[in-house]
KOLVEX-113316 format. One record per residue (C-alpha): residue number from 1; residue in three letters; x, y, z. Coordinates in steps of 0.001 Angstrom, whole numbers, plus 500000, padded with zeros to 6 digits. Layout:
BEGIN
{kolvex NUM, Ala, {X, Y, Z}}
...
end
This chain:
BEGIN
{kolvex 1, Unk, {242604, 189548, 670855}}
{kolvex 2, Unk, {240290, 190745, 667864}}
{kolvex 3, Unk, {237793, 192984, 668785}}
{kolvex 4, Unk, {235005, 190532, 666702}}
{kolvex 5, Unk, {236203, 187968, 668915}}
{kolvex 6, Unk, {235737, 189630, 672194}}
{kolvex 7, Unk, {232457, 191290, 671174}}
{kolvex 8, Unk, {231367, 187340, 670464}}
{kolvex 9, Unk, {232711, 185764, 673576}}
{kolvex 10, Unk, {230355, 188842, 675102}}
{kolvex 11, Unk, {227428, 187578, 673680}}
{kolvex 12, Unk, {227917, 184321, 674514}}
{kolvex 13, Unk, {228279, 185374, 678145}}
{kolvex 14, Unk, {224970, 186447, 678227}}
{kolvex 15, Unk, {223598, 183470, 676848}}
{kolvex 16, Unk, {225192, 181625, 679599}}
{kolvex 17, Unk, {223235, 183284, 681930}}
{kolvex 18, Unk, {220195, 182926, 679791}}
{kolvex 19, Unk, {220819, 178987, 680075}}
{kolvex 20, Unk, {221552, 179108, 683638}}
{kolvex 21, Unk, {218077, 180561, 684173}}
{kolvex 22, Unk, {216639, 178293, 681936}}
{kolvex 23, Unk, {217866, 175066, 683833}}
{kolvex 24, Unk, {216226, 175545, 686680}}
{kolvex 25, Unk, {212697, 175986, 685390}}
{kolvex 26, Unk, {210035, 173640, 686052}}
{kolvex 27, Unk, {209115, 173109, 682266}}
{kolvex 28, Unk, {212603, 172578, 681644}}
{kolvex 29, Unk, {213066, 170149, 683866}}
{kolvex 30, Unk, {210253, 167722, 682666}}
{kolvex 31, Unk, {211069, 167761, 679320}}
{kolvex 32, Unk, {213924, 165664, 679650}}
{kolvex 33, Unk, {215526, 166323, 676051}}
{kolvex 34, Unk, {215450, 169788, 675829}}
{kolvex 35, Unk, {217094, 169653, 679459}}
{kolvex 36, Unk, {219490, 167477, 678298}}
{kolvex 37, Unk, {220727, 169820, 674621}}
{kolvex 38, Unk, {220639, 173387, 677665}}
{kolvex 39, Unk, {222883, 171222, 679767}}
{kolvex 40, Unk, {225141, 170008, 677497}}
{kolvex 41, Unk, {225332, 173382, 675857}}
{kolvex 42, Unk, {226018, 174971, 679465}}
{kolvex 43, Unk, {228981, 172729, 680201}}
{kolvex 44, Unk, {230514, 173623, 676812}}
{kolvex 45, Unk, {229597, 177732, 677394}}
{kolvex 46, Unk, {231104, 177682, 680781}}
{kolvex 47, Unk, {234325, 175793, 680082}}
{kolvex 48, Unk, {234836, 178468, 677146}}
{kolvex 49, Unk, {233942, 181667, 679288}}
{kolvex 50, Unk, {235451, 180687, 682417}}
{kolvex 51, Unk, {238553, 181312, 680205}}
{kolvex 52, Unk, {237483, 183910, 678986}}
{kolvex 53, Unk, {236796, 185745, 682446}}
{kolvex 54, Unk, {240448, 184403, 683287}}
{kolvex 55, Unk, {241715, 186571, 679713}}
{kolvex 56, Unk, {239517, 189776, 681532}}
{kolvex 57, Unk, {241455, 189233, 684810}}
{kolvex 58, Unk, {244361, 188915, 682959}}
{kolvex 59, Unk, {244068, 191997, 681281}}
{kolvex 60, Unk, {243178, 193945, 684620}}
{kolvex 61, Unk, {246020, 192927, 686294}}
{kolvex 62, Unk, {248579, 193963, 683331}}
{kolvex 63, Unk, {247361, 197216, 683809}}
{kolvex 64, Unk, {248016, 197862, 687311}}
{kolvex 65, Unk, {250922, 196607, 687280}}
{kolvex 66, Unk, {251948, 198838, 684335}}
{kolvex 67, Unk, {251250, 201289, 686474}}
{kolvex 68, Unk, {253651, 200208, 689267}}
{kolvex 69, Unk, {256679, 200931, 686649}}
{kolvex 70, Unk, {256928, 204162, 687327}}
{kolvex 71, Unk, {257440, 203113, 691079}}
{kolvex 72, Unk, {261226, 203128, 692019}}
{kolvex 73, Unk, {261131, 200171, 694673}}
{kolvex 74, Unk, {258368, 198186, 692642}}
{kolvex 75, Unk, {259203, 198390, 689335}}
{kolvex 76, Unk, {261605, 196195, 689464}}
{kolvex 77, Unk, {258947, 193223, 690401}}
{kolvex 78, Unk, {256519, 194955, 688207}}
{kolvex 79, Unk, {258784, 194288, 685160}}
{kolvex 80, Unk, {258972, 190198, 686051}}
{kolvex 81, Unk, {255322, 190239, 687176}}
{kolvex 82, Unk, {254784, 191992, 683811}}
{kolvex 83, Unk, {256517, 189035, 681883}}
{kolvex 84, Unk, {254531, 186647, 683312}}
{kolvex 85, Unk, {250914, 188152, 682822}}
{kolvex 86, Unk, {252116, 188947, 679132}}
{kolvex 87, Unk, {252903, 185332, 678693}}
{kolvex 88, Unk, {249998, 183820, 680160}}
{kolvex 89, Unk, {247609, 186573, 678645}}
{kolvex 90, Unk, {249172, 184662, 674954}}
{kolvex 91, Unk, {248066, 181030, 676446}}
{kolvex 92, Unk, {244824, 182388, 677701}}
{kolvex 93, Unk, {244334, 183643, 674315}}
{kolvex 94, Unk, {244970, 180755, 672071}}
{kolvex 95, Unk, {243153, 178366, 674351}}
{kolvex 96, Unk, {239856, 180554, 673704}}
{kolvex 97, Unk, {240412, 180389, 670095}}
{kolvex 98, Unk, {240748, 176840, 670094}}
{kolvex 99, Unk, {237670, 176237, 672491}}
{kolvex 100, Unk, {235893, 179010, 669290}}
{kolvex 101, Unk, {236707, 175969, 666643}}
{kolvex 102, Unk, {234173, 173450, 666027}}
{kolvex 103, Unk, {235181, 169961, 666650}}
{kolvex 104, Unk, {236780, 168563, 663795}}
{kolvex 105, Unk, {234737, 166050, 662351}}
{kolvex 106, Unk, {237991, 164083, 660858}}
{kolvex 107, Unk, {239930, 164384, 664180}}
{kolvex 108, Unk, {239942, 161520, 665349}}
{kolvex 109, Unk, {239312, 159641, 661471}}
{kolvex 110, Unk, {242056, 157119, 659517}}
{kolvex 111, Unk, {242069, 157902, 656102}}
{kolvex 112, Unk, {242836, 156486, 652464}}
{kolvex 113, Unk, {245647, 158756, 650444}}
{kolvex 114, Unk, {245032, 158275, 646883}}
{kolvex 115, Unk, {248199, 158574, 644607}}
{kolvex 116, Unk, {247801, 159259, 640620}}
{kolvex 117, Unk, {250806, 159643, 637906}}
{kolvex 118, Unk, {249124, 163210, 635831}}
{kolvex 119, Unk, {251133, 164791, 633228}}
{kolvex 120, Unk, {254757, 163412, 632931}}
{kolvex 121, Unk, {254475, 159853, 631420}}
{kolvex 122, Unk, {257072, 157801, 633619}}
{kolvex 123, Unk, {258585, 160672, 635171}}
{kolvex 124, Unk, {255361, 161287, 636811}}
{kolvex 125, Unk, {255049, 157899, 637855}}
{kolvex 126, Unk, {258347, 157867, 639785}}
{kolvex 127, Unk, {257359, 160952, 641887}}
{kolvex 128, Unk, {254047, 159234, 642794}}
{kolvex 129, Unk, {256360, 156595, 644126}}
{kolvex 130, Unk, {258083, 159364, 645830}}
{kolvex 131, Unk, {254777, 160688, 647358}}
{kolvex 132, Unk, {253978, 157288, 648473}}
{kolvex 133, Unk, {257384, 157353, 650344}}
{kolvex 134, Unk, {257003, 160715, 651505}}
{kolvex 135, Unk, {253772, 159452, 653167}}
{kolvex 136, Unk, {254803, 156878, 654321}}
{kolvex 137, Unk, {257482, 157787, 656489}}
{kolvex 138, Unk, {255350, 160758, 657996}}
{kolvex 139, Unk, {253103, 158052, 658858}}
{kolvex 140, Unk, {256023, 156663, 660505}}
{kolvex 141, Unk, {256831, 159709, 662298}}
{kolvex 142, Unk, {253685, 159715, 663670}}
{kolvex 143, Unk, {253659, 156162, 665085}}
{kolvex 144, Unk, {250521, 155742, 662788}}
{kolvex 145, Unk, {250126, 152439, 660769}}
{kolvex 146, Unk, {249910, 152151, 656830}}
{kolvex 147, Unk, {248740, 149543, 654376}}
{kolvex 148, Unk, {248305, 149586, 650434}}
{kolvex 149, Unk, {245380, 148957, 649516}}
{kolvex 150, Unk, {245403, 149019, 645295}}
{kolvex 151, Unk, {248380, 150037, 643327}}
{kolvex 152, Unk, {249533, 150124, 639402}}
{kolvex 153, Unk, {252663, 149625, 638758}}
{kolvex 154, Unk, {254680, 151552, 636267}}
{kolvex 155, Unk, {256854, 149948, 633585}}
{kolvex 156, Unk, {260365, 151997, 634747}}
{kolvex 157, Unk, {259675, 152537, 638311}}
{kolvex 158, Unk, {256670, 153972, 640213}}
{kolvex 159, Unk, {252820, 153897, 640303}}
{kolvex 160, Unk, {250407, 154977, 637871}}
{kolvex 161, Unk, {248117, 154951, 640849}}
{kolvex 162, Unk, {248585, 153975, 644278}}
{kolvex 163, Unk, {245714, 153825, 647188}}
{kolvex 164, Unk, {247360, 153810, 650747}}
{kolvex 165, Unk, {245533, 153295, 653999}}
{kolvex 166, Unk, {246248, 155200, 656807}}
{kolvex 167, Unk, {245609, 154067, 660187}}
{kolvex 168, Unk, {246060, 156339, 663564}}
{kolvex 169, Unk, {244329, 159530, 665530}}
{kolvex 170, Unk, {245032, 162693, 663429}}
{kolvex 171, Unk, {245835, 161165, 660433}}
{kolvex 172, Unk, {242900, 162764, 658353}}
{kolvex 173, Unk, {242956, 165871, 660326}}
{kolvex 174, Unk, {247004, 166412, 659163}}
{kolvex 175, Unk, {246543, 165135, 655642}}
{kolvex 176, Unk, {243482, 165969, 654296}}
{kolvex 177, Unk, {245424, 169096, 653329}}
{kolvex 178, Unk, {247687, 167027, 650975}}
{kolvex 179, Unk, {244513, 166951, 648572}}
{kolvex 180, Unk, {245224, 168535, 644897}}
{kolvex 181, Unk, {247907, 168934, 642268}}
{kolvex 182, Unk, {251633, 168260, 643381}}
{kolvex 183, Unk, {254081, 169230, 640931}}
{kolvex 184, Unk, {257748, 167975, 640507}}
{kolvex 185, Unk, {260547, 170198, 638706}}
{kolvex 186, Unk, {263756, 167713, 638171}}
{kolvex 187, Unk, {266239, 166439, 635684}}
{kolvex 188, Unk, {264788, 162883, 635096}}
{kolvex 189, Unk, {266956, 159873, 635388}}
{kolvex 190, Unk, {266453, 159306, 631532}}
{kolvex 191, Unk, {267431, 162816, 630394}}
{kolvex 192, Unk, {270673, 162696, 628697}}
{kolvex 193, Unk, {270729, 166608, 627642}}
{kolvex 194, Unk, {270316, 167384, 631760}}
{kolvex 195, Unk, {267341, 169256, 631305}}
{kolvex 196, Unk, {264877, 170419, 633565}}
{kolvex 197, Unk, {261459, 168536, 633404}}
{kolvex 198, Unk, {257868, 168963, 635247}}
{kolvex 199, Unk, {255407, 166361, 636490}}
{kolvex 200, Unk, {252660, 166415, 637737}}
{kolvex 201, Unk, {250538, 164139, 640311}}
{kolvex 202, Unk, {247013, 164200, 641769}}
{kolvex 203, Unk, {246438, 163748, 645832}}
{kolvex 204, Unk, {243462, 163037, 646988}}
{kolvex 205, Unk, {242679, 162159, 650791}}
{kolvex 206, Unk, {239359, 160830, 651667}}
{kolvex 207, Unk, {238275, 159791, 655427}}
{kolvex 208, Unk, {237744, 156242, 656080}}
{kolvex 209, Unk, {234016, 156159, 656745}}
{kolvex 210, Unk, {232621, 152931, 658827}}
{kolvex 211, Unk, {229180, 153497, 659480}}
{kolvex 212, Unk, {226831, 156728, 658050}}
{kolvex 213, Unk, {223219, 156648, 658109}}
{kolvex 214, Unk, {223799, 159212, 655666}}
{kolvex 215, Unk, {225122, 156948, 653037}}
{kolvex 216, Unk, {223735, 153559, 652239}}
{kolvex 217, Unk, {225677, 151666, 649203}}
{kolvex 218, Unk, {222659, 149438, 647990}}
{kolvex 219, Unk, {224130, 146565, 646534}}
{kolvex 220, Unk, {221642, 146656, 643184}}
{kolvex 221, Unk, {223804, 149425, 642522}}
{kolvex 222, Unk, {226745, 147785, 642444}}
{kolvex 223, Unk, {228387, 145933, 639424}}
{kolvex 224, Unk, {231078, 144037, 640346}}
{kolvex 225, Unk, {233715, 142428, 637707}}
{kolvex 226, Unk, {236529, 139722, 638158}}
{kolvex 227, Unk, {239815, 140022, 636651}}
{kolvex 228, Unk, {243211, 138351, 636864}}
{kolvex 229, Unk, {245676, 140771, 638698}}
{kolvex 230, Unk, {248628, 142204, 636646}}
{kolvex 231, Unk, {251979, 142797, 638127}}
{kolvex 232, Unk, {254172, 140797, 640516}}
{kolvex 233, Unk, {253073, 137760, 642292}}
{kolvex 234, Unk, {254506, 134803, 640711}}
{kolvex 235, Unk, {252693, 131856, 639958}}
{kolvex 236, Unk, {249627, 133544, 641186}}
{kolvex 237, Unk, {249081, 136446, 638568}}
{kolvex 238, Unk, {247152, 135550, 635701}}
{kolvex 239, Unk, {246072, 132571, 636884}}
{kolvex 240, Unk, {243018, 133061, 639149}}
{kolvex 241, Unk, {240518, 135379, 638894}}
{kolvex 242, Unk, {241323, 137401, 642559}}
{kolvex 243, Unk, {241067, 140667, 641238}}
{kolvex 244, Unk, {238014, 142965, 642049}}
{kolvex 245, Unk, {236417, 145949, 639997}}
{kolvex 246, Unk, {233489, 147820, 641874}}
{kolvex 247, Unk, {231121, 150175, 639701}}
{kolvex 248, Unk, {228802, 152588, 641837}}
{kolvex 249, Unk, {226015, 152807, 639136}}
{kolvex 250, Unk, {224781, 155668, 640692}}
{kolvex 251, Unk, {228000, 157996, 640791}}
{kolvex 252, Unk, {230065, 156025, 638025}}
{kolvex 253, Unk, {232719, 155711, 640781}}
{kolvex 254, Unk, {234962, 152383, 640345}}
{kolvex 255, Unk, {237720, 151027, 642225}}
{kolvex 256, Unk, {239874, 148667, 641525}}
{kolvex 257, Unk, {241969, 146263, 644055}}
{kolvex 258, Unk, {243884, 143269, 643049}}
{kolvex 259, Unk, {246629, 143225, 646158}}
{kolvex 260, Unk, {245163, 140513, 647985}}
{kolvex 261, Unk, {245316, 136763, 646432}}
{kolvex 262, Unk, {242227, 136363, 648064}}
{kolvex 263, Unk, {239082, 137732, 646133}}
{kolvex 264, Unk, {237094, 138132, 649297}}
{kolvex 265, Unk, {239631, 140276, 650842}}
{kolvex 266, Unk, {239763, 142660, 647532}}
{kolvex 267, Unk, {236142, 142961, 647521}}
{kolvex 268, Unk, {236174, 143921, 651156}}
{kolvex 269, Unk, {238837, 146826, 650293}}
{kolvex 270, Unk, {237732, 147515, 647684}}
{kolvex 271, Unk, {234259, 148278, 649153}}
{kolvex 272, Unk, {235980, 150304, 652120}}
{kolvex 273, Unk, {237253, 152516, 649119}}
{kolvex 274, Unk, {233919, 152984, 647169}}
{kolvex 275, Unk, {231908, 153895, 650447}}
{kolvex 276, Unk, {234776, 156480, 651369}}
{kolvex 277, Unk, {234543, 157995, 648319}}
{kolvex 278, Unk, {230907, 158005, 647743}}
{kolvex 279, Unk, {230970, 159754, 651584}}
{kolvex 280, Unk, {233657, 162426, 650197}}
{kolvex 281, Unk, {231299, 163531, 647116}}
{kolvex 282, Unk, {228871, 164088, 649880}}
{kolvex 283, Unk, {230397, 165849, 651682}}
{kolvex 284, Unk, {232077, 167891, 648961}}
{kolvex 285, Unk, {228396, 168702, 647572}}
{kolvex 286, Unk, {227261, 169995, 651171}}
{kolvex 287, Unk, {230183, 171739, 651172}}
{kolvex 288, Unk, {230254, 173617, 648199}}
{kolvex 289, Unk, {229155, 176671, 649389}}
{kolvex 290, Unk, {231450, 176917, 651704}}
{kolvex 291, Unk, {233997, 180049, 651598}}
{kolvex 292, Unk, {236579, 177970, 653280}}
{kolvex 293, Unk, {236436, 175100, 650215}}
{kolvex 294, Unk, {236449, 178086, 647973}}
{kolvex 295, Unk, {239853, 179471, 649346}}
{kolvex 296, Unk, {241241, 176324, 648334}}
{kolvex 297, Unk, {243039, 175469, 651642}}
{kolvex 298, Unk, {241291, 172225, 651573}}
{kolvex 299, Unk, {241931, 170784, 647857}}
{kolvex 300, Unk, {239286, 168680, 645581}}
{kolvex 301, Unk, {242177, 165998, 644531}}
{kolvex 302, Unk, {241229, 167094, 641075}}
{kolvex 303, Unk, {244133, 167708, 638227}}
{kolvex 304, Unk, {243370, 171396, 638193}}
{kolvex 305, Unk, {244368, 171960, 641892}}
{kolvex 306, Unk, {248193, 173166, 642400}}
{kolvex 307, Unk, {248980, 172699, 645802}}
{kolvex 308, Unk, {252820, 172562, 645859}}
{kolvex 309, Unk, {255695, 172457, 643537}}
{kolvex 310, Unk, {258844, 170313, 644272}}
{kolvex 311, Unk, {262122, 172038, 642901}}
{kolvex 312, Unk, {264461, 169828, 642927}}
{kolvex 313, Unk, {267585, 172205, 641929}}
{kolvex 314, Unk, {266771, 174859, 644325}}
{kolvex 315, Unk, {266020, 172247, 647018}}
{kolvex 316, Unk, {262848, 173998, 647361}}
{kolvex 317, Unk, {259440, 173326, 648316}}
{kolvex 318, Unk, {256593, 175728, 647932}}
{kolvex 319, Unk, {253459, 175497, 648948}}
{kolvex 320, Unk, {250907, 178134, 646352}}
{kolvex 321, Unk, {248384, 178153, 648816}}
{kolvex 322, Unk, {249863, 179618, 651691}}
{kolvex 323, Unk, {252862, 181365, 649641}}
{kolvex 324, Unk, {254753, 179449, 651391}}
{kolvex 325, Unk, {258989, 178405, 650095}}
{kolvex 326, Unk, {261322, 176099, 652386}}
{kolvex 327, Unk, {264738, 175133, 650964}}
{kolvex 328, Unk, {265088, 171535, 652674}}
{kolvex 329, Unk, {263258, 168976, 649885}}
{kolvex 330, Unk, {265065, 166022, 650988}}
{kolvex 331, Unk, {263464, 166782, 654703}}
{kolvex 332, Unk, {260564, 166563, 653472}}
{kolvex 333, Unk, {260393, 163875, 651032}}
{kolvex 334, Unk, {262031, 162142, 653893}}
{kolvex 335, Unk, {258852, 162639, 655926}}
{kolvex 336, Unk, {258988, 165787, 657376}}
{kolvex 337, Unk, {255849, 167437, 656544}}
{kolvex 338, Unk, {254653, 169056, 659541}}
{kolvex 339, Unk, {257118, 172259, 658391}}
{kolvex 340, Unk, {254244, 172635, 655966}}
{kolvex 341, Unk, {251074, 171175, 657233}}
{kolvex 342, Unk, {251437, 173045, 660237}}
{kolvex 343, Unk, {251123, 176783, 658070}}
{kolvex 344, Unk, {248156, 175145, 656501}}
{kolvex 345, Unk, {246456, 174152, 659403}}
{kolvex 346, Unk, {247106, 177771, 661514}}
{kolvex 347, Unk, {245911, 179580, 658160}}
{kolvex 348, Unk, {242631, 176819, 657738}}
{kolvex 349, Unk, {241687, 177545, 661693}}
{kolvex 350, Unk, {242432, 181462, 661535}}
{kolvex 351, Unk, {240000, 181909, 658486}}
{kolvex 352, Unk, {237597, 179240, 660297}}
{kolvex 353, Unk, {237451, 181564, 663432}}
{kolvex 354, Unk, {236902, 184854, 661606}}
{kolvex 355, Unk, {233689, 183086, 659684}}
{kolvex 356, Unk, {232108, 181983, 663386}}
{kolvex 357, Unk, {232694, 185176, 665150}}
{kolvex 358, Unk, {231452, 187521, 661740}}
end
């Protein structure tokens, strides 16, 4: 274990006992909410260095029974006892780190994946129907449960833009990495001189938000237009006004939904979407600062963002961020995305450690 780390888990030792001391004083006592913030900050400080004196232990006991090596009749057992203390000195380890990380906020948060044809024309649009797919089936993977919300058909095949919902426990922790510029290399279906095109598509993945304090959508602020949907739907399309377009005044954000035949149901989506989004820029202004947002781990959804690049005649998949290539593109467009969001997430929580323990 780092040296920064240990020196940290040190000083928080000591402020255990500080607390500990604290508790038990008269004036602490009686004030009944500062009792409450030591207390609940001494349950979380003693779950983390109990661990922590368990690593110490550890680390004793490996080295006297290094020592035993050089003994003929007990080095033997020294060597298997040696084996074991090595492997749960590794557990003990990453357990501490993880107890280090803040909660994540989005942990336990459902979020909204929003899919947009870039550069590319309709080549673009058929890998954001790719994407969608993609997600989709990692959604499936992952037992979680998926809806779309808005979506824009393209002419040939694909979306111009597609909003899908994302229901289940992790799903914003995994994807929120997904956010930024995705970029397909492939001979289109149209190309009749085989050659090799590139397309881009935007990502952007923003937490479903139910209640903030922090964000209040006043509805003076809102303008909100009626449309007759385009696309498939029968007798329905173009004949009833169903569709819903939501201006933020404030922000100039608008979304669009026109899924539902019912108008009250596209508002209410469609209002899901604006708050969400509204809550992102929020966040992304408190946020800017941040070193982490800076590195670009976590992407803005923005055009300018290259995340990953999709080879299709290498079979490759690389992810710029990391540095990361893996020659099995149909795995992943098949839903297996955890061979890359799992890199992501190890490099996002190895940089977020070495900030708290600077």
């Amino acid at each position: 274990m780092k040296k920064s780390i240990i020196n940290k888990l040190e000083q928080l030792h000591i402020k255990l006992k500080q607390i500990e001391e604290l508790i038990i004083c008269k004036e602490v006592i009686t004030n009944q909410a500062r009792f409450k913030k030591l207390t609940k900050e001494y349950l979380r400080l003693s779950n983390l260095i109990s661990v922590f004196l368990k690593w110490k232990k550890n680390n004793q006991d490996i080295e006297l029974t290094t020592k035993l090596l050089s003994d003929a009749e007990m080095s033997n057992m020294a060597v298997d006892e040696l084996k074991s203390l090595n492997s749960n000195k590794i557990f003990l380890q990453k357990k501490i780190e993880n107890m280090l990380l803040p909660d994540d906020d989005d942990k336990y948060k459902s979020c909204f994946i929003e899919i947009r044809a870039a550069t590319g024309g309709d080549e673009a649009a058929m890998f954001a129907g790719d994407l969608l797919k993609m997600y989709g089936r990692y959604a499936e993977y992952n037992n979680w449960i998926t809806e779309i919300i808005s979506s824009h058909i393209s002419e040939k095949g694909g979306f111009k833009e597609v909003i899908l919902k994302i229901s289940g426990t992790g799903a914003c922790k995994k994807l929120k990495f997904e956010s930024g510029g995705h970029r397909v290399q492939r001979v289109p279906k149209t190309e009749s001189q085989g050659r090799i095109h590139t397309s881009t598509c935007t990502v952007a993945v923003i937490p479903v938000v139910k209640t903030d304090p922090e964000i209040v959508v006043n509805p003076s602020d809102l303008k909100i237009d009626t449309f007759r949907s385009s696309g498939a739907g029968g007798q329905h399309v173009n004949t009833t006004d169903s569709a819903i377009r939501i201006t933020h005044l404030p922000t100039g954000t608008v979304v669009e939904c026109q899924d539902e035949r019912s108008q009250h149901k596209n508002k209410s989506k469609a209002l899901a979407i604006l708050t969400s989004r509204i809550h992102a820029h929020e966040v992304a202004k408190r946020n800017k600062k941040d070193s982490l947002i800076r590195k670009n781990l976590l992407g803005t959804g923005d055009r300018s963002d290259r995340n990953r690049t999709y080879n299709f005649p290498k079979n490759r998949v690389t992810d710029h961020r990391i540095n990361i290539s893996i020659y099995c593109l149909d795995d992943i467009l098949n839903g297996n995305l955890d061979v890359l969001i799992e890199p992501i997430m190890q490099e996002y929580n190895a940089k977020l450690l070495l900030k708290i323990v600077k």
